[in-house]
N, C-alpha and C positions, 0 to 999 in steps of 0.2 A: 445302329442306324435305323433297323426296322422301327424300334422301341420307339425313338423320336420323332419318325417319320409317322405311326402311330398316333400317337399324342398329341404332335401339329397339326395333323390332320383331321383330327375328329372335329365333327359339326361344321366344317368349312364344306361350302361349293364347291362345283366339280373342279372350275376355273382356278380358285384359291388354291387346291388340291395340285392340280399339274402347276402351278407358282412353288410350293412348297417342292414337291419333285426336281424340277429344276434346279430349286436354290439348291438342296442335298448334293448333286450331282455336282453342279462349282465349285460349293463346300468341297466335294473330295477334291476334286482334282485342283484345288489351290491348297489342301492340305499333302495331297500323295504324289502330286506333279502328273503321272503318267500312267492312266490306267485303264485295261481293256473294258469295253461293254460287259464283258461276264463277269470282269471285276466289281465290278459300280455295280450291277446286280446283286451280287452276292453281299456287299458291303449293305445294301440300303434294303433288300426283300424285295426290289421292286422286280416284277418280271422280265426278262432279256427282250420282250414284244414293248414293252413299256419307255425300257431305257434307250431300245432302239430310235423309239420315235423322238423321245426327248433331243438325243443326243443330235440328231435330223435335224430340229427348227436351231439349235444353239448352234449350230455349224452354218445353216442357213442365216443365222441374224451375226454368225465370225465373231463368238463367246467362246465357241470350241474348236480346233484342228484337229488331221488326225497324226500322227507323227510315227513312223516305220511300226514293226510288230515287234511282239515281245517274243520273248526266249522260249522253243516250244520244249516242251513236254512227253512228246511223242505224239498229241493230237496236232489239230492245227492250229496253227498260232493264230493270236488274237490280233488285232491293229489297237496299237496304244494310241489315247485318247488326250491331251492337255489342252489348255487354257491357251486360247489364240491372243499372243502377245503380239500380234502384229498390224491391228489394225487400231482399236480403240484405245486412247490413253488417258491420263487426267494430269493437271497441274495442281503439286502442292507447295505451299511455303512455312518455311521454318522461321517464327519474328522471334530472333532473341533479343537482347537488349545493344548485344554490339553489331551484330550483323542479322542480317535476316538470308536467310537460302531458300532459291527455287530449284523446283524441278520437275522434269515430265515422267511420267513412269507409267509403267504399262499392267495390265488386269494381272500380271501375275505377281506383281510388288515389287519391280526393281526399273530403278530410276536408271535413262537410258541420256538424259540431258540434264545440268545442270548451271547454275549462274549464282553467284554470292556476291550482295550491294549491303554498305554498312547502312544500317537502320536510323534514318533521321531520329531527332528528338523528337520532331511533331508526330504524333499518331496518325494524323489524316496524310499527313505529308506521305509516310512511312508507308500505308494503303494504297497511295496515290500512286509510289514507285515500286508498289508489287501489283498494282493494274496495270500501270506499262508494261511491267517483263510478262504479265499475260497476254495481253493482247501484242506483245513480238514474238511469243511464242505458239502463240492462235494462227499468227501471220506464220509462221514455218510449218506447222503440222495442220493446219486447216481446222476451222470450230469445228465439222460434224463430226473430228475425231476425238474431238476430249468433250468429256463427262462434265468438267467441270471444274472448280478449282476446292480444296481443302487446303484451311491453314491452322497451324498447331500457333496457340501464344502462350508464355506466364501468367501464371495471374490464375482467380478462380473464375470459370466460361462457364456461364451457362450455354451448354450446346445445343439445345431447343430453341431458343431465339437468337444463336449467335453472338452472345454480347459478353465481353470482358466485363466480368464485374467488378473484379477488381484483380487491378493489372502490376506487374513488376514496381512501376512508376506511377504516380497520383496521375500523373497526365491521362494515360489510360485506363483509369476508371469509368465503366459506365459507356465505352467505345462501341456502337452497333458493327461490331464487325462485317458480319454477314448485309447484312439489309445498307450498309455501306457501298461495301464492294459488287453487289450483286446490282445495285441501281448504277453504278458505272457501268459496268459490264454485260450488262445483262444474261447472265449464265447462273446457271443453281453453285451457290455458295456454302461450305460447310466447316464451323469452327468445333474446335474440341483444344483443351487444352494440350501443352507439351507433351508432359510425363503420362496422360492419362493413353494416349495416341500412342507413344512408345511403347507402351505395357501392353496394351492388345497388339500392336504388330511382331511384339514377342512372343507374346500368348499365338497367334492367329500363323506367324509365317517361320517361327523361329526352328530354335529345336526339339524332336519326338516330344523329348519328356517334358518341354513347357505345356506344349498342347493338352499334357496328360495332365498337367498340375490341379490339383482340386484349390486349391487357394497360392497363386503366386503373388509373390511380393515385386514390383519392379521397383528400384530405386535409383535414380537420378542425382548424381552429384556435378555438379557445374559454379553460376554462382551463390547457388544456394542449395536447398536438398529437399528433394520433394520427393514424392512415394506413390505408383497407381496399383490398384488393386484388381486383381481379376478374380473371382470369384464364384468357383463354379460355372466358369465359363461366361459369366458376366464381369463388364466393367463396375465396378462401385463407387459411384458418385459423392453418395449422403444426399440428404434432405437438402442442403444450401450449396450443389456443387462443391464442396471444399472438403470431401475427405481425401486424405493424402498429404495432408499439411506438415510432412513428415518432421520439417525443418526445425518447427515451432515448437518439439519436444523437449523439455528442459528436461537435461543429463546430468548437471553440474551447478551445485552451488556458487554462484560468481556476484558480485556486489557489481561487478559491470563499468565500464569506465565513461557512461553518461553518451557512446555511439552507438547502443545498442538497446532496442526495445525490449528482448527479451535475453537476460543475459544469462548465459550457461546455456539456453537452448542448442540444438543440435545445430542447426545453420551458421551460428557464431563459432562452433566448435572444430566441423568435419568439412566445411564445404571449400573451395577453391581458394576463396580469398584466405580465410583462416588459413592454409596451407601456405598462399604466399607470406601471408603477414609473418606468421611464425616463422618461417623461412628468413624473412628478411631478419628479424627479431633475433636467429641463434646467428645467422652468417654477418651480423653488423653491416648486409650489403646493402638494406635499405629498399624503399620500394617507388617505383613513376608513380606521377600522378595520375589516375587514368586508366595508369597499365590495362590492358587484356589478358585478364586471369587461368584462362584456358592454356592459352600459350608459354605461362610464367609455369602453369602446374605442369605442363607436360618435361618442362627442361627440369623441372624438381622434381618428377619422378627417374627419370634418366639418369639426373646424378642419383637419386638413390639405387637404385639399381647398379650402379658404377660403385657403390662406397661411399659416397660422400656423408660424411656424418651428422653435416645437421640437416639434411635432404634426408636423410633416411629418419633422422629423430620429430622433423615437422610430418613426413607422411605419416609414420609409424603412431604418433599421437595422434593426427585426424582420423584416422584407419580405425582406434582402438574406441573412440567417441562415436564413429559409426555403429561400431560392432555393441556396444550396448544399445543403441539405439533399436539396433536390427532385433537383436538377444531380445527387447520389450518388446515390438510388435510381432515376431514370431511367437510368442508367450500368449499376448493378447489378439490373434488371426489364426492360431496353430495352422499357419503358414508351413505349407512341404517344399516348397522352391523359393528363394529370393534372387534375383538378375540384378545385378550391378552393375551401371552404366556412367561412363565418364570417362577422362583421363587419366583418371586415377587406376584405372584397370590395365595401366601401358605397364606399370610396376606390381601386378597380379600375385604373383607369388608372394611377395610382400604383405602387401591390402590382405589377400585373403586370409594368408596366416594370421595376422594383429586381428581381423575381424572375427576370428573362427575360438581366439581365446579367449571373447567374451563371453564364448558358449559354457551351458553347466559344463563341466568335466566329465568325461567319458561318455561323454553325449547318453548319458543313464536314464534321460527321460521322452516319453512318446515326442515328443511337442520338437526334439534336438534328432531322435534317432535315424531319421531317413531324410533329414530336410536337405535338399539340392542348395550350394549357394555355387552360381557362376555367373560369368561376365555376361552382360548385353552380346548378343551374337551380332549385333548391327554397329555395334563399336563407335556409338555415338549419333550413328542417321535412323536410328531410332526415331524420330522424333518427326524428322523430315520423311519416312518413309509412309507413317502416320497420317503425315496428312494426304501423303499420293492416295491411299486409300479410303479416305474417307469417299471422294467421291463416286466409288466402287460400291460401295456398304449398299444402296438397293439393290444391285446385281444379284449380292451375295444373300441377302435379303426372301427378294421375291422373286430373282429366279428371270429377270427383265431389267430392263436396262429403265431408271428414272425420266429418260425424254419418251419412251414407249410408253410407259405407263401413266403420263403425264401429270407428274408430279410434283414439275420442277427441281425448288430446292430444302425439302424439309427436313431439320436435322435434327428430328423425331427420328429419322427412319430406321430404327434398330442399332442406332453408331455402339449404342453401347454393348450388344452382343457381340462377341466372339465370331460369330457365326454370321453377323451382317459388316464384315469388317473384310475390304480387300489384301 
């Protein structure tokens, strides 16, 4: 921490200097949950005079509490320090294609209210009826307590101007999310895609070893398969928003049956529908029009898990399409951890085995020998916890809350760091 605190700090003002100090200090304590003034010294180099005073104005502005002492040692015990979860929160929403989910969540990342309305076809409409559930949940928890609102979509987001470039659905192409909903409401606005939101709240709130990961893979299966990339502690966007396009990887030579743009790709092969369809395809049970894909793959993981033979032969194939998929981007990211997030993780022991034998054998090479593959720790609110934090990201940031520093809503403001990620 010296090292970084170091390095941030060179050539900044004294003002910039105590911003970076601060951010450090949230960073731990949304990293370590609970930890004494001598702690936070020792971790960061700053002096116990220094973190004293910090820890003073962020208790005075209710960023930090103090919460009972720690376990002594034979000296005197210290008073543990954590992230005051009780006062400031923020509204995030999750727009998937069949439902959209809100909810209110608190500085230290866990959503404490929730509400799920099916997502109109219209876009604006769909905006329209996540500024109401803001503004009734404004009405319960009072504006000077939320930050703001943050909403994860599909589609490739440009997160600096807000705007779905391009969205699940042709409709939502080109949708100013942000500069939208922020002219209803008037409150600072912050868009980041799904999967890109889920991978740093794994990265940012998950477990030890994600935090440690030098290059994590998060992967996304739902109705399609998308991929975020953290990066040395950065999110990785690309030049045009769209890296992570995991779906779009052709695995399989297939001539295609005229429903598919890209056929053999990984999306037609591993993701939720393929699942059902094949499902339907070996059981001759056929599938709704319509159907809700999430719901179809979870009852077809369960039979397989149970025995059932062609549940266990549809997951067992999309499992084995992922796992080369995975096998080529750990190849090409020498990737040390990959998170796998979905439904498909209810059947785990399964998924991961079929995924794991598309690895070289005896895992005999650098790129296979230490790599972490396990479940999303958020078991699907990945996504939605995502966006509770974005609102956060200047706190974590600059060490100040966005309406102090007045900023409004700019979602420039580091979303893609690790490190400016609530």
């Amino acid at each position: 921490m010296h090292g970084v605190l170091a390095s941030r700090g060179k050539g900044l003002a004294p003002q910039e200097v105590r911003g970076v100090n601060r951010a450090l200090v949230l960073q731990l304590l949304r990293r370590f949950r609970q930890l004494s003034r001598a702690d936070i010294a020792r971790r960061t180099g700053l002096s116990e005079g220094t973190v004293s005073r910090i820890v003073a104005v962020l208790m005075q502005e209710r960023l930090l509490t103090e919460q009972g002492v720690e376990n002594s040692t034979g000296g005197r015990p210290g008073t543990l320090l954590r992230l005051d979860a009780s006062h400031f929160c923020a509204v995030g929403a999750e727009i998937q294609n069949w439902e959209t989910r809100v909810a209110v969540g608190t500085v230290e990342g866990r959503a404490i209210a929730s509400e799920t309305f099916r997502t109109p076809a219209s876009p604006l409409k769909a905006l329209d009826t996540l500024a109401k559930a803001y503004e009734s949940l404004s009405q319960q928890y009072g504006p000077e307590r939320l930050e703001g609102l943050g909403v994860s979509v599909r589609g490739i987001v440009n997160s600096e101007a807000g705007v779905l470039q391009v969205g699940s659905h042709a409709s939502w192409n080109g949708i100013p999310v942000r500069a939208y909903l922020q002219e209803r409401l008037g409150i600072p606005v912050y868009v980041e895609n799904n999967i890109r939101s889920a991978a740093l709240v794994e990265y940012s709130l998950g477990a030890p070893e994600a935090h440690a990961s030098h290059s994590l893979l998060f992967v996304k299966v739902d109705e399609g398969v998308g991929m975020g990339m953290v990066l040395e502690g950065r999110l990785h966007r690309g030049p045009h928003n769209a890296a992570g396009e995991f779906g779009q990887m052709v695995i399989a030579d297939s001539p295609g049956d005229g429903r598919q743009d890209r056929p053999g790709c990984l999306e037609s092969l591993a993701s939720n529908t393929a699942i059902c369809d094949r499902y339907a395809e070996l059981s001759g049970a056929g599938r709704k029009s319509g159907e809700e894909t999430a719901s179809r793959t979870r009852q077809i993981c369960h039979l397989a898990v149970q025995g059932d033979p062609y549940a266990r032969q549809a997951l067992l194939e999309a499992s084995r399409y992922l796992g080369i998929g995975i096998a080529n981007a750990v190849w090409g990211l020498n990737a040390d951890m990959v998170v796998i997030d979905g439904v498909i993780t209810e059947a785990w022991p399964l998924v991961s085995e079929s995924i794991r034998k598309q690895f070289p054998p005896e895992r005999e090479l650098e790129n296979f020998n230490h790599l972490v593959l396990r479940p999303c720790v958020f078991r699907g609110d990945g996504s939605l916890l995502g966006a509770l934090a974005l609102p956060f990201a200047h706190i974590f940031s600059t060490g100040q809350r966005a309406a102090t520093a007045g900023t409004a809503a700019s979602n420039s403001d580091k979303t893609g760091e690790a490190g400016g990620l609530g």
